[in-house]
N, C-alpha and C positions, 0 to 999 in steps of 0.2 A: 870519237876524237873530241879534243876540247882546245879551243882557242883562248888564250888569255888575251882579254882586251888591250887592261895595263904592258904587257908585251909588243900589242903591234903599236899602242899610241907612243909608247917611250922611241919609236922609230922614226915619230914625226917632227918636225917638221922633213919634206925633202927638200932637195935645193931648187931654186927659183928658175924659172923657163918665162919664153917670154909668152906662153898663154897661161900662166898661173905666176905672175910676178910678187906674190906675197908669199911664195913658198908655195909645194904641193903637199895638203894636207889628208892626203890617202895612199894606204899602203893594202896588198893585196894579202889576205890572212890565208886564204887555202883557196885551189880549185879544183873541180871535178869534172868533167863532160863540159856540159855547156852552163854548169851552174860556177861563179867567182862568186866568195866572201871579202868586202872591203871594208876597213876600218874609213868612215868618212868623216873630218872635225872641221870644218871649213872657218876660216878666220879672215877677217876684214872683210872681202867681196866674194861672191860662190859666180866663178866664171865657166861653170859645167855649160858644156853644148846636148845636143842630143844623143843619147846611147843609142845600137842598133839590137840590143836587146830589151825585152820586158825589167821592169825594177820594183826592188820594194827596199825602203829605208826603216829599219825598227831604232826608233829614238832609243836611247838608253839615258842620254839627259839631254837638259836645255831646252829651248821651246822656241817659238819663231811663225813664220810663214814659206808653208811653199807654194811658188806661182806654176803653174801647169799651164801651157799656153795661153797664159793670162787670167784665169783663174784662180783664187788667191782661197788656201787650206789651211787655216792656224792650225799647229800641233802644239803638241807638251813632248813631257815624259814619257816613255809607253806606249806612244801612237804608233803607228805604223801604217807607212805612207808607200800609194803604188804610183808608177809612172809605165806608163806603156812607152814600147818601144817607138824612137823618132820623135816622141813628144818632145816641147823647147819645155825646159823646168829650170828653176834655181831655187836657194834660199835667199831671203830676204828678211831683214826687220829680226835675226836669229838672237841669241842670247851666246855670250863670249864663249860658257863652258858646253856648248852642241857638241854631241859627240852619236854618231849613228853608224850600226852597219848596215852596209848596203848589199844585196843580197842582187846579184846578174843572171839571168838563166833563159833558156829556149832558145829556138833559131832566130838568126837574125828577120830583121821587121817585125820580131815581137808572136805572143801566141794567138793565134787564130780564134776566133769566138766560137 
């Protein structure tokens, strides 16, 4: 199967909620079992709480910071960034054209070590 990016980002903005009041800037591109692909472009403030599953972000552009329960990660281009499940994360300090999928998967509380 193959996902066109330019396809799910031409989807975004969605309309505004009042826990994402600058628009919702992710759309879900395919799911399987317990694994979701999301296009993720976060614009003005990243108001993400904690997922109940494991996470991995593959930049495909932009650069920035992500804080991981206050732990502070610069990326780029290319990086690819993990969040275990429950963790408190956001973006911060990002560059305007950030654009990443995020990639959801395992049981909820995340994979066992």
């Amino acid at each position: 199967m193959v996902f066109s990016l330019q396809e799910h980002l031409a989807k975004l903005p969605l309309p505004a909620t009042a826990k994402w009041p600058e628009g919702v800037w992710d759309t879900e591109a395919f799911r399987h079992g317990t694994m979701s692909l999301i296009v993720y472009t976060p614009h003005g403030k990243d108001y993400q709480t904690p997922h109940d599953q494991d996470e991995l972000y593959i930049v495909v552009k932009g650069q920035g910071e992500l804080i991981v329960e206050g732990k502070v990660h610069k990326f780029k281009s290319g990086d690819v960034l993990f969040v275990p499940a429950g963790k408190n994360h956001r973006f911060e300090n990002f560059s305007e054209d950030i654009i990443t999928w995020a990639v959801f998967w395992g049981p909820k509380g995340g994979e066992k070590k």
